[in-house]
C-alpha positions, 0 to 999 in steps of 0.5 A: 527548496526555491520558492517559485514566480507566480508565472513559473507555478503558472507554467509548471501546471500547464506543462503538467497537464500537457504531460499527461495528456501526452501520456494518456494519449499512447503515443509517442512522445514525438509524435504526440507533440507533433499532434498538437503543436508542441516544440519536443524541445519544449516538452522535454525542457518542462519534463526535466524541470518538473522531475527536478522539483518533485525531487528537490521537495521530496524530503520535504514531503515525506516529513510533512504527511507522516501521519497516517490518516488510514483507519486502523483494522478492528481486532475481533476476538474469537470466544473460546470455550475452556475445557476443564478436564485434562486427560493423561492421554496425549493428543492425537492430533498436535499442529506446531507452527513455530513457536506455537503449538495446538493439541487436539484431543479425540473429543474435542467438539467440531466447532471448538477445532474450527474456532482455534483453527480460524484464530490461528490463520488470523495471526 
């Protein structure tokens, strides 16, 4: 990327906010600068200029911030209660969601069906 003058930089920044004050405004790019004074060709000159180097220090940028400053979610753990007892019947209720399979027993507590269900739609 091109290293710019000190009065190219100084032009590039009050064309930014020319920019985005005619954006801001809702009107037409046309009629805003007729608002305020502004040669079209002028504005349409620095638009140009200005897209054109945000897109020349696009690599640049995307190598250059790759490390993330986003605080990772915290994994909470649901405690489970382990049943001991096997029984020889088969579940009556058994949820399959690919590769995943849940059996529920008749006897299986409430709050236990809960605990797996809410894990289970965390994954």
């Amino acid at each position: 990327m091109e290293e710019l003058s000190a009065k190219t930089q100084i032009n590039i920044q009050k064309w930014l906010e020319v920019i985005h004050r005619c954006r801001d405004s809702g009107l037409s790019n046309k009629q805003w600068c007729e608002e305020n004074g502004i040669s079209l060709k002028s504005y349409y000159y620095w638009l140009a200029k200005i897209r054109k180097l945000a897109i020349e220090d696009l690599p640049y940028r995307r190598y250059a911030g790759s490390v993330s400053t986003e605080v990772p979610e915290t994994t909470v753990f649901a405690s489970i209660p382990v049943i001991s007892h096997c029984s020889s019947n088969p579940a009556p209720v058994i949820i399959r969601a690919g590769s995943a399979v849940i059996e529920i027993a008749a006897d299986t507590p409430a709050s236990l069906i809960q605990s797996v269900l809410l894990a289970a739609s965390r994954c």
